[in-house]
N, C-alpha and C positions, 0 to 999 in steps of 0.2 A: 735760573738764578736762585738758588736756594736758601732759606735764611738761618740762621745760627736761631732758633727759640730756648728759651728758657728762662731761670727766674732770674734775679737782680734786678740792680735799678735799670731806671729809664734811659735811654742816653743823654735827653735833656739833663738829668742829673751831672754828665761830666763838664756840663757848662756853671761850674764853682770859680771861690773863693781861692784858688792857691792850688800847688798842684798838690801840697800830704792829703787833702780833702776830695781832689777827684781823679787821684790814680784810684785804678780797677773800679771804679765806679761802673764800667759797663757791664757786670760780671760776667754771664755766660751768654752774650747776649753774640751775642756774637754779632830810568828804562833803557836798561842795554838792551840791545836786540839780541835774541835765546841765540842768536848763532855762537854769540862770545861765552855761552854757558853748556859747552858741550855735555851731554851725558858721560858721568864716569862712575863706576863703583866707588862708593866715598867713604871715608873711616865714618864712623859711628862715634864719636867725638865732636868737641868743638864747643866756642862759648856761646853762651847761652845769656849771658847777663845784657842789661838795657843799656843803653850809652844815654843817661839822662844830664849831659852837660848842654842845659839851656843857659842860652846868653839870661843875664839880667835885667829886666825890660827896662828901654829906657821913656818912655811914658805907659804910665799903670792908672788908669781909672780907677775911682773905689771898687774890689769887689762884692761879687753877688749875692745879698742874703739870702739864707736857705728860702723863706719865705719868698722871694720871687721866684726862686726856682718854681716852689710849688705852685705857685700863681700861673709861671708862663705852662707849665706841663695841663694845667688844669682849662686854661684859656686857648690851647689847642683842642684839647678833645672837645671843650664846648663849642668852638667854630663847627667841627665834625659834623658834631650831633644837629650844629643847626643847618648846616647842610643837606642836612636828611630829613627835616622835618615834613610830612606828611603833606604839610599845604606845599612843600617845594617839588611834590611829584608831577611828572608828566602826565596829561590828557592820557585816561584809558591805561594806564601803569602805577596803579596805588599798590597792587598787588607783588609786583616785582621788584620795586621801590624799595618794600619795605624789606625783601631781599635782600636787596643791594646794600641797604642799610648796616642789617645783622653781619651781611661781608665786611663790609667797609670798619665799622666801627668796632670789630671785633679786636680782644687787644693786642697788639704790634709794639714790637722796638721804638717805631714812629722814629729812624734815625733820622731820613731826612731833611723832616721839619728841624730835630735835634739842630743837625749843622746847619742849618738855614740860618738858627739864631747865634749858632758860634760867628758866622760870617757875620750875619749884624753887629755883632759884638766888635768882630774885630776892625770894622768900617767904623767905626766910633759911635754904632749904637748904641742905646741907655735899656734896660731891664728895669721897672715892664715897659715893652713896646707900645705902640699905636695900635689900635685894634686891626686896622688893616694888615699890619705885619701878621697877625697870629693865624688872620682870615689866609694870608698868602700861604702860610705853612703848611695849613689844612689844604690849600690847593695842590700843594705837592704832594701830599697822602693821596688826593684823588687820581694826581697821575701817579702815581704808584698802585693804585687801584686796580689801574688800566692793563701796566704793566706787565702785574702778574696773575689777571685774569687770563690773556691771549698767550701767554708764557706756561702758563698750567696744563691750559688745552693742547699748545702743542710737545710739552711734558709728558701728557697724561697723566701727572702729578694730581691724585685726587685729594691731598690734605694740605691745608694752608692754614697755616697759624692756629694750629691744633685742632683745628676744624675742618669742615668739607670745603673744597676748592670750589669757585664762585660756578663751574661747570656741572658740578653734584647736586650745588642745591638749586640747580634749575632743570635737575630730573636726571642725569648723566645721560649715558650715550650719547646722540647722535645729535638729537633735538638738543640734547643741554648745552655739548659744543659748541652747535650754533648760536644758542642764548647768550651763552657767555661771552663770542664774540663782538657781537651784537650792543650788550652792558656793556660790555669793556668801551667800544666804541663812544656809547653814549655817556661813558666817568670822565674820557680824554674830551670831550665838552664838552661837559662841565667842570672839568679841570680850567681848561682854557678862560670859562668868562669867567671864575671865581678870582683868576689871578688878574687878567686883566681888569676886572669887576671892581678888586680893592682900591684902584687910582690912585696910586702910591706914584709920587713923582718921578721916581727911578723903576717904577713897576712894568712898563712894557721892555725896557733894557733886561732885564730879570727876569722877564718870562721868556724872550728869545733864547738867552743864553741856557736856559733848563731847556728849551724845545729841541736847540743844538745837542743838547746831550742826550736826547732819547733819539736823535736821528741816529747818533753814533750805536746809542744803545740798540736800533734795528737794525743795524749793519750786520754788530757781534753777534746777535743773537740770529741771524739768515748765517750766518758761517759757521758759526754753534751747528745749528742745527742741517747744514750742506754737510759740513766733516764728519758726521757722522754716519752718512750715507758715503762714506769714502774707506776703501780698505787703508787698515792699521798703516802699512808701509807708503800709502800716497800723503799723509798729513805728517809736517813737520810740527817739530817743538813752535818754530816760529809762527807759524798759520795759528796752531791752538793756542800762544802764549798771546797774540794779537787777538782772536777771538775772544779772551779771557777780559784783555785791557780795556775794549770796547765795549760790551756788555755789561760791564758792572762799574770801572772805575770812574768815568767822565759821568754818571746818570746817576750813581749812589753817592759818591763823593765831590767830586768837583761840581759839579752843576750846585746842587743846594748852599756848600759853601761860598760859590761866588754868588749866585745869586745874591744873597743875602748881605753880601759885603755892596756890594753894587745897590743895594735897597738902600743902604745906609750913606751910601756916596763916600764908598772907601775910595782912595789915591791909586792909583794904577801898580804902585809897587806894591802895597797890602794886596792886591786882586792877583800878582803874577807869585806872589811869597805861597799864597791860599791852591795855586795851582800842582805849586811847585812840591808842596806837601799831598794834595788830595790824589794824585795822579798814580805815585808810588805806593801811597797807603793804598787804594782805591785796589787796583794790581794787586797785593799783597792778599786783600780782602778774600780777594778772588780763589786764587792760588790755594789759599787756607782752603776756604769753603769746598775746593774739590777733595780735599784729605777727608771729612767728615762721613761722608757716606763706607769710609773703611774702619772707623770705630768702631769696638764694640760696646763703650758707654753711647748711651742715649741721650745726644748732643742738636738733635734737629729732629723738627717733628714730619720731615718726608721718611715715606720710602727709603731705606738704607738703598735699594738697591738701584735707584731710579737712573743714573749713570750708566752706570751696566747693561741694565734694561734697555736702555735708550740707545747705547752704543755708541756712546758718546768718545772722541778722544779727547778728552782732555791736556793740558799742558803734562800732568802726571802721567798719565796712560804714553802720551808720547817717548816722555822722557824713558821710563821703561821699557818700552817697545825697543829702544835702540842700546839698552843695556842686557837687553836680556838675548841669550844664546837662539838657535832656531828651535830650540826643544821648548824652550821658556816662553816665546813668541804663540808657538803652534796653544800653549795651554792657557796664554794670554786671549787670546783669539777667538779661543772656546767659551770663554768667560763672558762673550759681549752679549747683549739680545738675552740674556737670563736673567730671573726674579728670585733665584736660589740661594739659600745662606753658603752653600755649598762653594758655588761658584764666586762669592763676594772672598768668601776665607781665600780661596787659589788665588785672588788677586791679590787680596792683600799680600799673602807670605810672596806672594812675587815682589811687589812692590818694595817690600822690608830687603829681601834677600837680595836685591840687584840692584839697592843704594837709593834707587827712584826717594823712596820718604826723606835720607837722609839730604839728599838734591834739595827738595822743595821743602822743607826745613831752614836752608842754608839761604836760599833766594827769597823767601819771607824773611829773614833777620834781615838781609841785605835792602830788601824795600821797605822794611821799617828803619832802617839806617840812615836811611837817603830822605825817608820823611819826614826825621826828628831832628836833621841836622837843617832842613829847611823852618822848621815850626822852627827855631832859635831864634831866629829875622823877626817873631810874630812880636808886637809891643804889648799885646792886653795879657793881661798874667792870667783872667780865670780863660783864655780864650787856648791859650798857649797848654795851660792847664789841660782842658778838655779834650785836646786833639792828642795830650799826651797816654791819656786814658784811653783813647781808643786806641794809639800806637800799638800801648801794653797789650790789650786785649788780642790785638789781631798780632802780634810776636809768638803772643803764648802755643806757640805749635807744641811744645813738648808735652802740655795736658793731650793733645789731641794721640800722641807717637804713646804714651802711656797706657791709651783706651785700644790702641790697636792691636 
């Protein structure tokens, strides 16, 4: 699961006042079933523009001054930091600890925690929170921790968020793999007792529903990583576009959102409106995110070529595969299991030349479409606000077809 780095605000930031205030706030920060979306060579046209007709909320809370923003963004990373405090190490692990630390608190999107407080928000939360709300947020950075410590190792991904993967700075090879499993183990509890730990009325409801979502997110990610160990022509679009929805959408977007709505003792229809939106977007996230490794601007701090390398099929790689002639296939085919600029170029000009980009271009607008016209139903204006801001963000494919 790779992530979009770079500069702009925080994502907590797109939880504003109004939407002129928190469109593009996330800067670079980066479900029909695929059967109904056959592969076809597709014109290289088409619009491009946002569909921003939100309803007018009909209950609006005051919104949120910048000064609580900066308060709740500030009240998360200090939860972090005390999470890691020195006296909170384990017997005989001061040393790794303080490891774990430099990982962990190194700087991140922290999206999240981000939607964790859109959902409080829109469950009829107040800004600033209860401490245990900020304490729960920082819980979900830990299982995020987790995440993409055991995700790197089996990656091989050695850079995470501009820095060494949690498996490098515990020596790499063979021994650090191990370590790293090992931490990862030991962040998912202490994920665990932090969230249960905060005693937030509605706080074991909201940690179940995030545990469901990393059960899904271990599904995607064993299929993720089975299909790649599968020739081109045994995986369909449908298997990779399901692998895709599994792994990233329910664990990065809906899990935090509802949680957080559920923290707050939102109504059952603000909880299924939050789904309804996170599910699509979530998907969309996805879908984007495999485009990036074919840029040539410098949009994520992996490996360009770690896809490739890995032999991963992707919803992209599939969708190509079945547009592309046997001659296109055979040079497709050649391109996997390598770390060459060489070979990332032959994908790419496949992928341009046989419509693939222009496909998955077209199914991102269409899952930001489905998202936005759910966030409409949303009542909180800075809530509705925020999720619009990341709509934008994750639409914006045509920066991404620019750089390629």
């Amino acid at each position: 699961m790779r992530r979009v780095e770079g500069g702009g605000a925080s994502p907590i930031e797109t939880i504003s006042g109004g939407a002129s205030s928190a469109a593009g706030q996330l800067g670079n920060y980066a479900e029909r079933d695929a059967t109904r979306h056959a592969p076809q060579r597709a014109p290289r046209n088409g619009n491009t523009g946002l569909n921003k007709a939100f309803a007018t909320p009909r209950v609006t809370p005051p919104p949120v001054p910048q000064r609580e923003l900066d308060d709740t963004r500030q009240s998360i990373e200090r939860e972090l930091r005390a999470l890691f405090a020195p006296s909170r190490a384990p017997d005989h692990f001061a040393g790794p600890w303080k490891r774990l630390a430099e990982y962990v608190l190194r700087r991140g999107k922290r999206l999240r925690p981000a939607l964790l407080l859109l959902g409080w928000r829109a469950g009829g939360g107040r800004l600033p929170a209860p401490a245990a709300v900020y304490r729960f947020a920082a819980g979900i950075e830990l299982l995020h921790a987790f995440i993409l410590a055991h995700d790197d190792v089996a990656d091989r991904a050695q850079v995470r968020r501009g820095g060494p993967a949690l498996h490098e700075i515990l020596g790499g090879g063979r021994l650090g793999d191990n370590l790293a499993v090992v931490a990862g183990d030991l962040l998912l509890v202490e994920s665990i007792a932090v969230l249960l730990g905060c005693r937030l009325p509605n706080g074991p409801r909201a940690t179940r529903e995030l545990l469901a979502s990393c059960r899904i997110t271990a599904v995607g990610q064993f299929m993720d990583l089975s299909l790649a160990d599968l020739a081109p022509e045994q995986v369909t679009p449908a298997a990779a576009r399901a692998a895709a929805s599994m792994k990233t959408a329910r664990y990065s977007f809906e899990g935090p959102l509802v949680a957080g709505a559920m923290l707050s003792g939102a109504r059952p229809e603000v909880i299924a409106t939050l789904r309804a939106v996170a599910r699509p977007l979530g998907l969309g996230f996805q879908l984007r995110d495999d485009l990036l490794p074919f840029c040539r601007g410098r949009v994520t701090d992996k490996p360009i070529t770690t896809d490739l390398e890995g032999g991963k099929k992707t919803w992209l790689f599939t969708i190509a595969w079945r547009a592309l002639d046997q001659r296109g296939r055979a040079r497709l085919e050649r391109c996997l299991h390598k770390c060459d600029l060489e070979s990332l170029a032959t994908a790419r000009g496949l992928f341009l030349t046989c419509g693939a980009f222009e496909i998955a271009r077209r199914e991102v607008h269409r899952l930001c479409d489905r998202a936005g016209r759910a966030a409409t139903r949303i009542d909180v204006r800075d809530v509705r606000a925020g999720l619009e801001a990341v709509i934008d963000h994750v639409r914006q494919v045509e920066n991404i077809f620019e750089a390629a």
